[in-house]
C-alpha positions in Angstrom: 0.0 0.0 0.0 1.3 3.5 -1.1 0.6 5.3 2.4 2.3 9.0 2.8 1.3 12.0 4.3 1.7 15.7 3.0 2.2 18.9 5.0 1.7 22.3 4.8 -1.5 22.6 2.2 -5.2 22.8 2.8 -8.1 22.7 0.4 -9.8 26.2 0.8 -12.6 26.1 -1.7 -14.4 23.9 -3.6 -16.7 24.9 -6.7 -18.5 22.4 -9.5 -20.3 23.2 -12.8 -22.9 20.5 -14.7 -24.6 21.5 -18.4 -28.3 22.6 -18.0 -29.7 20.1 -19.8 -31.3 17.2 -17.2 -31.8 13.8 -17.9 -33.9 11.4 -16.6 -33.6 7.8 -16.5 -37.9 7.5 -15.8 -37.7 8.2 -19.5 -35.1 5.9 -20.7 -37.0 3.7 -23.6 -34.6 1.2 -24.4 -35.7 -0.7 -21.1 -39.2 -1.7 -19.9 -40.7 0.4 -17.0 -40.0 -2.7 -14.9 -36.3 -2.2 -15.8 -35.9 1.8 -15.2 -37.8 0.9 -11.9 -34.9 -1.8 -10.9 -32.0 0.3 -12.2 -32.9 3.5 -10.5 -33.3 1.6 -7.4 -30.2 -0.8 -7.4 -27.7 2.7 -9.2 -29.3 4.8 -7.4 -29.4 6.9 -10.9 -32.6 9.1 -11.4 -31.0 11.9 -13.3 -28.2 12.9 -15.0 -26.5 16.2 -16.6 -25.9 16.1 -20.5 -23.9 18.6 -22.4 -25.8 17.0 -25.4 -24.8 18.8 -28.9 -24.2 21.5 -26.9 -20.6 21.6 -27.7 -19.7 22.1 -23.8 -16.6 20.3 -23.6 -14.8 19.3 -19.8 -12.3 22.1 -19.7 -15.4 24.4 -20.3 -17.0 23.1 -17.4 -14.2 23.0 -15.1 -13.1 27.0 -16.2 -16.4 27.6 -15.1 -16.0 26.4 -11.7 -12.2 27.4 -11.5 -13.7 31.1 -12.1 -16.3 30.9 -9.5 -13.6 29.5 -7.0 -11.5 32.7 -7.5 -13.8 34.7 -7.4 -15.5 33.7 -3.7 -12.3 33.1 -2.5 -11.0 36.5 -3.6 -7.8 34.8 -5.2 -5.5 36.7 -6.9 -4.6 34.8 -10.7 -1.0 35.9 -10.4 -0.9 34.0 -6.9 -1.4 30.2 -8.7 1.6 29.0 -9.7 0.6 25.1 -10.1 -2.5 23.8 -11.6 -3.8 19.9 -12.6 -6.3 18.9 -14.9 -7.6 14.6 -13.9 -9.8 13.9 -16.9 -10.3 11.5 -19.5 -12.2 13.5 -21.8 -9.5 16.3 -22.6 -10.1 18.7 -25.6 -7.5 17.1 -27.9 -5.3 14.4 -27.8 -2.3 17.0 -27.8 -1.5 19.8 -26.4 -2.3 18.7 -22.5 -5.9 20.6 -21.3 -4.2 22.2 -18.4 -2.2 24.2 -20.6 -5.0 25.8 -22.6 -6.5 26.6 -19.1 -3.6 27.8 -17.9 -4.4 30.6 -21.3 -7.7 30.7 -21.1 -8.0 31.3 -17.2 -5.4 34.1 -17.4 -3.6 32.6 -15.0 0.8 33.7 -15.6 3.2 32.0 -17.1 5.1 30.7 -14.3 2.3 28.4 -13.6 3.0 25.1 -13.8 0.6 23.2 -15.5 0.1 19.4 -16.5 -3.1 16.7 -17.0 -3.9 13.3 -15.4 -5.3 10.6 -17.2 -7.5 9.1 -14.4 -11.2 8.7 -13.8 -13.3 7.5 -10.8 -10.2 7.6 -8.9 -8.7 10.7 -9.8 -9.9 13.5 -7.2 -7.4 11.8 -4.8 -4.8 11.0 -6.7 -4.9 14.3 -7.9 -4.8 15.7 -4.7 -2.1 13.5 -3.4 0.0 14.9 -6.6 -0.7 18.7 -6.4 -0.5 18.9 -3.0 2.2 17.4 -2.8 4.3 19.5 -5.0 3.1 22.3 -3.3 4.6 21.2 0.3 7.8 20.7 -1.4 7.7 23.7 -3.5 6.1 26.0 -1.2 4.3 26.9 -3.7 2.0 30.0 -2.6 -1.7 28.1 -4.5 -2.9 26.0 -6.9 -6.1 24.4 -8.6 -6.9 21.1 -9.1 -9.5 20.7 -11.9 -11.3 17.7 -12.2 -14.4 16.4 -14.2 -15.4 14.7 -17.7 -18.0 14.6 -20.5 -18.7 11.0 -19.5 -22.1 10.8 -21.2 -19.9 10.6 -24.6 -18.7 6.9 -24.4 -21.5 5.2 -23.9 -24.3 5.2 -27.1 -28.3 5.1 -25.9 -28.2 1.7 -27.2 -25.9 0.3 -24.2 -28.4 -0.6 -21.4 -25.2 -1.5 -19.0 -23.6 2.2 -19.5 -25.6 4.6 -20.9 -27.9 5.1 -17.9 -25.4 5.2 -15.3 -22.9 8.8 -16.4 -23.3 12.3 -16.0 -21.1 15.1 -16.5 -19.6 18.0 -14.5 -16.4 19.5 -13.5 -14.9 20.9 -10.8 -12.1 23.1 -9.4 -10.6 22.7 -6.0 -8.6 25.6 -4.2 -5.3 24.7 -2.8 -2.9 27.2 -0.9 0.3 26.7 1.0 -0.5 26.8 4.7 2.1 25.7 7.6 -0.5 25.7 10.1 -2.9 23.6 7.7 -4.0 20.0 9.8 -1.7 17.1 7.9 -3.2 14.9 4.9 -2.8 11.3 5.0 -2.9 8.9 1.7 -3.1 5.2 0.8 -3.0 5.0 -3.2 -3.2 1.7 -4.8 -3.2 0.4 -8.6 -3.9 -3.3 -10.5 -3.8 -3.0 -14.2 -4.7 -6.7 -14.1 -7.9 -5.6 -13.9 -7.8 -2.9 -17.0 -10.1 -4.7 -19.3 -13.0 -4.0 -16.6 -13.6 -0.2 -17.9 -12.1 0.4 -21.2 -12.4 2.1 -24.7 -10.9 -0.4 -26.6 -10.1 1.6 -30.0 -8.6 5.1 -30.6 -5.8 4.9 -28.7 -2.3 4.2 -30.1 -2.2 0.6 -29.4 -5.6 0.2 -31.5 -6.5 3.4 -33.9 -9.7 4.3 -35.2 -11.0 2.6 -38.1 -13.7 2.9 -40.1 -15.3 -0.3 -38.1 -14.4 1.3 -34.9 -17.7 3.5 -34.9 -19.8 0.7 -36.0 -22.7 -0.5 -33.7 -22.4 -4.4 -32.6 -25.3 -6.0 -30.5 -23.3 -7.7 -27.6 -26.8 -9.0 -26.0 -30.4 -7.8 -25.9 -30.0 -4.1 -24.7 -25.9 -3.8 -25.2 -25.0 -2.8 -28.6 -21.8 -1.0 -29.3 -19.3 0.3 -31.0 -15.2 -0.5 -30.1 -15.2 3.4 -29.7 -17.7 3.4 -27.1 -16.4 2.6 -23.4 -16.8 -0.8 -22.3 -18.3 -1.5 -18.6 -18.0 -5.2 -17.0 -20.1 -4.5 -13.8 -19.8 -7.5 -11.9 -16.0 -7.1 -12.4 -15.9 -3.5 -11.2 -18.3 -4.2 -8.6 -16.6 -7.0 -7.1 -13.1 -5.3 -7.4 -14.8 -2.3 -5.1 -16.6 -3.9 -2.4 -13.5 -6.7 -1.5 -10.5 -3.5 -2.3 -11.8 -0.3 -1.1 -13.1 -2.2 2.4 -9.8 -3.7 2.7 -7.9 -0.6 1.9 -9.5 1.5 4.1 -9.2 -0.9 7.2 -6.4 -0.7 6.5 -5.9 3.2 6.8 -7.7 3.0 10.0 -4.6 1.0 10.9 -2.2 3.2 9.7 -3.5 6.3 11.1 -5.1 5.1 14.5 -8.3 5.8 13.3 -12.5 4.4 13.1 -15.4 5.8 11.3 -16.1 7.4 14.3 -13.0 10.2 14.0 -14.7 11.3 10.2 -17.8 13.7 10.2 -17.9 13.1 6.5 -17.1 9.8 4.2 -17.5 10.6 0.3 -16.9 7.8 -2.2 -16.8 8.5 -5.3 -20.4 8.3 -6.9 -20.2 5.0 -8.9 -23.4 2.7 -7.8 -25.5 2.8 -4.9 -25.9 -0.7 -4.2 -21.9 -0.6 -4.3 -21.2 2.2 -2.0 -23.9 1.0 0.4 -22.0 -2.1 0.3 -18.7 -0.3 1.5 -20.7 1.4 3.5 -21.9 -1.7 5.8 -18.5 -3.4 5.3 -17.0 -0.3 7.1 -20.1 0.1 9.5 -19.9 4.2 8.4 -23.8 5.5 9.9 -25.7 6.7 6.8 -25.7 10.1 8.2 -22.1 10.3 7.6 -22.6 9.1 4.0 -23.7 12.2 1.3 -24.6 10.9 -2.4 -25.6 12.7 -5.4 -26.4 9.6 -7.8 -29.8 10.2 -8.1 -29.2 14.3 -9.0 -26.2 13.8 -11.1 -25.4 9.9 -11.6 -21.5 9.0 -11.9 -19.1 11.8 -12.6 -16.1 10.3 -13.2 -13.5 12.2 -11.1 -15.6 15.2 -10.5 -17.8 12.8 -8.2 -16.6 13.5 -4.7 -15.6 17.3 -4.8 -19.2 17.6 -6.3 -21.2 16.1 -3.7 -19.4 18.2 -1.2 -20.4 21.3 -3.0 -24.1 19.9 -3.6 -24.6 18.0 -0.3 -22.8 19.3 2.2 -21.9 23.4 1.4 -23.8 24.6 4.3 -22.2 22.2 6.9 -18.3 22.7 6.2 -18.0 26.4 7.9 -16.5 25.3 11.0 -13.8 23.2 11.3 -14.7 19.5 9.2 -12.8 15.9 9.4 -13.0 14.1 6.2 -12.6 10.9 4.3 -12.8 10.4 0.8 -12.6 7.1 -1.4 -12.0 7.0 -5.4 -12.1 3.8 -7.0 -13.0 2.2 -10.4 -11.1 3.0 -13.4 -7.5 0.9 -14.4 -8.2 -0.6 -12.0 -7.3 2.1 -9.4 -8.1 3.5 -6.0 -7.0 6.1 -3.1 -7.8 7.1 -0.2 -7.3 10.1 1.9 -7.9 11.7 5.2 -8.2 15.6 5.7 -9.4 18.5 7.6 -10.7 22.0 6.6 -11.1 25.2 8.0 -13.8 27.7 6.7 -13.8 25.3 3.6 -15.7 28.1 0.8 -18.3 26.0 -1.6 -20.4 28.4 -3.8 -23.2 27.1 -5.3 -23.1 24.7 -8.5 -23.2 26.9 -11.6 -25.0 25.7 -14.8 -23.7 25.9 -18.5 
């Protein structure tokens, strides 16, 4: 287990952004009413956000809510000198995302500025990596920007997916802070499991082809194409509820901690019946559980830092202890323990 801790940085604000357009999954036709009625009860998935053809890409999104952030927090631009962008829906395969924000934010040009490739696990692994180089660097703030335009893998035609992604993006505040509480981290990785969540074609390993867009019943209900991303459930749902639980007992070891020493546990948003599931393996109360499945379905890496803005905003004014879990994608998963302070969470804009 990767277990560190990192000094000297505190999360100050948090802000998210989701497109206007609202989906519901009552109105989902390529399922009987007896199957909506059984998926929105096991996900947990009511509605969802979709930028549709709206042309609202993630970096849009997460701009959006990097804006917002400065603004509440009355951050000067000049002051950020690192910021991330965790997606896997950037705006071009080259140059990186963070760098055009890094422009189009109007942030200078001694910020450092780089993407992650991660998904449902990225929040804390992007948080481990910024903050980090912050306590080293001393480096005075910095924004970690984190979401996706998940609703474009899956086509309408792919019962197992298509009901189950929203998008959003988010932006998280950093600033160097010697008084700040420490974090703690456990990040963990097994790309044994990477066929479980996977766009098989348009990578470098298997380029686009003309077949590669082509739809191909799989089942009744799952038709795709080898563009589209791929979802084994029972795979990713078995890999969650034996890892996670045993990852963060394992904290709890590591840092002489119980649920009782959180007033907040947020998973990433990924399945109800599987968080619940972590949930009782953990023996977290419910009250100490927030979800916004059935508002905004699975965000990818925007997941956690949204449900704190949407859930939880007016409860994080005084001083918070938190634990958040990522987990799905490559396979991959983190953990990480933190406190906040005044923690500022404006209210979740719409594009």
């Amino acid at each position: 287990m990767a277990f560190f801790s990192i000094d000297n940085v505190r999360i100050k604000g948090i802000a998210g952004a989701v497109p206007k357009e609202e989906v519901s999954n009552w109105n989902y036709t390529h399922i009987s009413e007896q199957e909506r009625k059984l998926l929105i009860k096991t996900t947990g998935v009511e509605k969802r956000r979709m930028v549709g053809n709206s042309g609202i890409t993630t970096t849009d999104l997460c701009k959006a809510a990097a804006e917002k952030i400065l603004r509440e927090t009355n951050t000067l631009k000049d002051d950020i000198q690192i910021l991330i962008f965790v997606s896997q829906t950037p705006d071009y395969f080259l140059p990186a995302s963070s760098i055009t924000l890094q422009n189009r934010l109007g942030l200078p040009k001694t910020c450092m500025a780089f993407d992650i490739n991660l998904g449902c696990s990225g929040f804390v692994y992007g948080l481990s990596a910024i903050s980090s180089l912050m306590s080293v660097g001393k480096m005075k703030k910095g924004l970690l920007l984190c979401g996706d335009i998940s609703s474009a893998g899956p086509p309408e035609e792919d019962k197992s997916v298509f009901p189950l992604f929203g998008d959003g993006g988010t932006a998280t505040l950093l600033e160097f802070d010697q008084t700040a509480a420490t974090m703690h981290f456990s990040n963990q990785s097994d790309g044994a499991g990477y066929e479980a969540i996977i766009v098989r074609e348009g990578g470098m390993r298997k380029p686009f082809t003309v077949d590669s867009f082509t739809l191909v019943e799989k089942e009744k209900g799952i038709s795709r194409a080898s563009r589209n991303l791929e979802l084994n459930g029972m795979a990713v749902f078995n890999f969650s509820v034996t890892e996670v639980p045993k990852n963060i007992t394992d904290f709890f070891m590591h840092t002489s901690t119980d649920p009782s020493s959180y007033d907040y546990f947020v998973m990433h948003q990924a399945n109800l019946l599987m968080n619940e599931t972590i949930r009782k393996k953990l023996k977290f109360p419910p009250e100490k559980i927030p979800y916004t499945l059935s508002k905004y379905g699975n965000t990818s890496s925007a997941s956690i830092p949204l449900t704190i803005v949407s859930e939880l905003s007016n409860k994080v004014t005084e001083d918070v202890s938190w634990l958040l879990s990522g987990f799905g994608v490559g396979l991959s998963w983190a953990t990480v323990s933190l406190k906040t302070k005044g923690l500022i969470c404006p209210e979740i804009i719409e594009l």
